[in-house]
N, C-alpha and C positions, 0 to 999 in steps of 0.2 A: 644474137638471139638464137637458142638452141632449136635444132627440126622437131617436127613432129615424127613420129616415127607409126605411130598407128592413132584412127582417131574412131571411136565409136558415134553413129547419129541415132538418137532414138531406136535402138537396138532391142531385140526380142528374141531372146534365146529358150531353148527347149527341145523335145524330140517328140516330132508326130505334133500329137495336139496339145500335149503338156507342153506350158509354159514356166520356165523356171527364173529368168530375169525379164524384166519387160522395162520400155523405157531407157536404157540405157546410155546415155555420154560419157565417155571417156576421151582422154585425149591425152598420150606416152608419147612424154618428149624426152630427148637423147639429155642422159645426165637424170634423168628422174631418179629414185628411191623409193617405190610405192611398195606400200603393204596392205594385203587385201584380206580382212578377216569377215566373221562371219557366224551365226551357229551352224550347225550341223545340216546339213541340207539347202542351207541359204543358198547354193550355184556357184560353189568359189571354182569348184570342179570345171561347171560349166562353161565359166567366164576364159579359165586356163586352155580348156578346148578350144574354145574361141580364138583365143588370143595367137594362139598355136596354128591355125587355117583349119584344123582339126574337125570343127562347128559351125556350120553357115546358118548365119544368121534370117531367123523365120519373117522379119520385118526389121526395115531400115536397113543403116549403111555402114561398113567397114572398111575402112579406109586407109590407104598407104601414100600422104602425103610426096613421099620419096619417091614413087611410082612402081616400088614391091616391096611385098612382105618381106621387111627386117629380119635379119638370120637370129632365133632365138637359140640359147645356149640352155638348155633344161637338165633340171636337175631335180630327179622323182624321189620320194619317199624312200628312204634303205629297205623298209618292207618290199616292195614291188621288184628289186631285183634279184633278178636268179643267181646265186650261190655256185650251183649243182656243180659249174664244170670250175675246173682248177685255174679261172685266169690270173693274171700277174697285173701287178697295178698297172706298167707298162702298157701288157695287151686292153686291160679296160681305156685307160688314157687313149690311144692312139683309136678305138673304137668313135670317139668323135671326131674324129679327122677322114671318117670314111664316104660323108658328101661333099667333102672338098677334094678329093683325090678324084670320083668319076668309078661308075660302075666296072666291076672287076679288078680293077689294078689295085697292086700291091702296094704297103707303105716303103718310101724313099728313105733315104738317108735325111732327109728334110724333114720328112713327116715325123722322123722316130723322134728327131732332134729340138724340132717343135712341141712334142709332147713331153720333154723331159723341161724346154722351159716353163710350160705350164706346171707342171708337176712339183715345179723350185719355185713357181708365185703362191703356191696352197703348202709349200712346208713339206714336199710329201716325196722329194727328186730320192732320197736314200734309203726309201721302201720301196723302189719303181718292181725289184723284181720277187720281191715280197708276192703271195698269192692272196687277194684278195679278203677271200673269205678268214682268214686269218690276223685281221685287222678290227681296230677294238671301233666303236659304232664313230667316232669324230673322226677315226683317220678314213673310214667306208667317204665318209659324204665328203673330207676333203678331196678323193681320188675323183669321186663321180663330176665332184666343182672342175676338177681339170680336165675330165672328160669333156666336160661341156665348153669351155675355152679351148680346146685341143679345135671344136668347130670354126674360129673367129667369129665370137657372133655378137651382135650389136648390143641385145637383151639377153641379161643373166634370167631365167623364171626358174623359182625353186617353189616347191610344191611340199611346206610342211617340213622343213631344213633340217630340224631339231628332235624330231620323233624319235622318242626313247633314248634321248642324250642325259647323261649325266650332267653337272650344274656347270661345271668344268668345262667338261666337251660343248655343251651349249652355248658358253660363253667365247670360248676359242671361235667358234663357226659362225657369231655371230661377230666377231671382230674381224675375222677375215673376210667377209662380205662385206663390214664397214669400208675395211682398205681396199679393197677391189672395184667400193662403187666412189671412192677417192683419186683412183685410179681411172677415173672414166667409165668405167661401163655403167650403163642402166640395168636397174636390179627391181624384178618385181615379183615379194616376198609374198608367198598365198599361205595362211597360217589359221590356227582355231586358236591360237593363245593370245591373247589383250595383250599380257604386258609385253610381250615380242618387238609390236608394231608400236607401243607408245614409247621405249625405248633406243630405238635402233632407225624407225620407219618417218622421214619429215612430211611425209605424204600419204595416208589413209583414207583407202575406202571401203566404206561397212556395207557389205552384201545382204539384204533380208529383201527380196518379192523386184529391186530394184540397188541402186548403187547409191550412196550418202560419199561425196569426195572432198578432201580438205584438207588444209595443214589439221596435223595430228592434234595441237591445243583446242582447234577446233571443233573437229569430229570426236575425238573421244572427251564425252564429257559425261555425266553422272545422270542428267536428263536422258539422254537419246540411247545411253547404254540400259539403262535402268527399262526404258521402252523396248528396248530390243531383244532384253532377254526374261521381261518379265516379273523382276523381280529386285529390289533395290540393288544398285549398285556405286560407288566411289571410285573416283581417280583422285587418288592423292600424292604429292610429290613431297618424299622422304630424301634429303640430302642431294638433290638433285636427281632423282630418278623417280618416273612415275610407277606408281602400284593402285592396280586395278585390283577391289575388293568389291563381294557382292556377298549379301547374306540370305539364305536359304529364306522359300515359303515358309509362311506362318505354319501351315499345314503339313510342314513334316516337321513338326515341333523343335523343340532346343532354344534356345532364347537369342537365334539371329545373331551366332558367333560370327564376324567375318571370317572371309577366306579366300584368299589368292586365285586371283582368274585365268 
């Protein structure tokens, strides 16, 4: 039977006296694949702060079966990082290996050598001294994937993987996660896109006031999506893959073409 790695009790997250999740159980066990969507504001933000030690929870319990918080391996949005200075895929990589080294000290011969295998599990070892910002938006989030393995860390958290990827680069980023959490690690996908998590994610949870958790045939269905965003919506499975369609309010007219979520 796999650990638990974090376990949420009736949790209450928010800042000051706004409350953003209330109620909350979760329970991240080693080996999961969870995908956590949401609309716009629902707390997926939140949840990842949380998850992160980042967020202390306003009521209830969070919990580290193991007896500490599991080392997550995070991976932010391509928007949020800085550009400015000329790094080399190498120096971004080896940037995650600098809480496991110890304040001040410099990378080893280990360290460097560690982060060139990480850099050969994402496809990326013969760009290492390539500068960054020079790199097309799939090979950005591949370097930052092995930044985050550069830490050893138990949980992959990626925060929105896909942002402004072509269908191509989407699909590459999303296979390489597949194999990485084939590979053992726990993966948990925080995304605004449906069909992301109804493809790729065997375990879904829909964030709106509170948390909805489930195998994915479960949670994502045409009832509970259709209530959560207001307005009809389909999950339907074309050749083996689901597609998520929802068709506009009556009141911005057109006659309820569908269109991809």
């Amino acid at each position: 039977m796999n650990a638990t790695l974090v376990e949420f009790r009736g949790v209450r997250l928010g800042y000051g006296r706004h409350t953003v999740l209330s109620d909350l159980d979760l329970c991240l066990v080693r080996g999961d694949y969870l995908g956590l969507v949401g609309p716009n504001g629902a707390g997926k933000t939140t949840l990842l702060r949380a998850l992160l030690g980042n967020l202390r929870a306003l009521r209830g319990e969070i919990l580290y079966p193991g007896g500490q918080r599991p080392r997550f391996g995070y991976v932010p949005q391509r928007e949020g990082v800085d550009e400015a200075f000329p790094f080399s895929v190498e120096d971004v990589t080896l940037m995650g290996r600098y809480p496991r080294m110890g304040l001040g000290r410099r990378p080893t011969r280990s360290d460097r050598d560690f982060a060139l295998h990480c850099l050969e599990r994402v496809g990326m070892a013969e760009h290492r001294h390539r500068s960054l910002r020079d790199l097309s938006g799939g090979q950005k989030q591949r370097v930052l994937m092995a930044r985050a393995l550069a830490g050893e860390p138990e949980v992959l958290l990626l925060d929105e993987p896909t942002t402004g990827m072509d269908l191509a680069s989407e699909e590459d980023t999303l296979h390489l996660i597949g194999d990485l959490h084939e590979q053992g690690m726990t993966v948990v996908m925080v995304t605004h896109l449906l069909y992301l998590v109804a493809n790729h994610a065997p375990t879904v949870g829909i964030l709106n006031r509170g948390l909805t958790l489930g195998p994915v045939g479960q949670v994502l269905n045409d009832e509970r999506l259709s209530a959560l965003y207001g307005r009809p919506v389909k999950v339907l499975e074309v050749e083996g893959r689901r597609i998520v369609t929802g068709c506009p309010p009556k009141s911005a007219g057109g006659g309820g073409e569908a269109t991809a979520c």
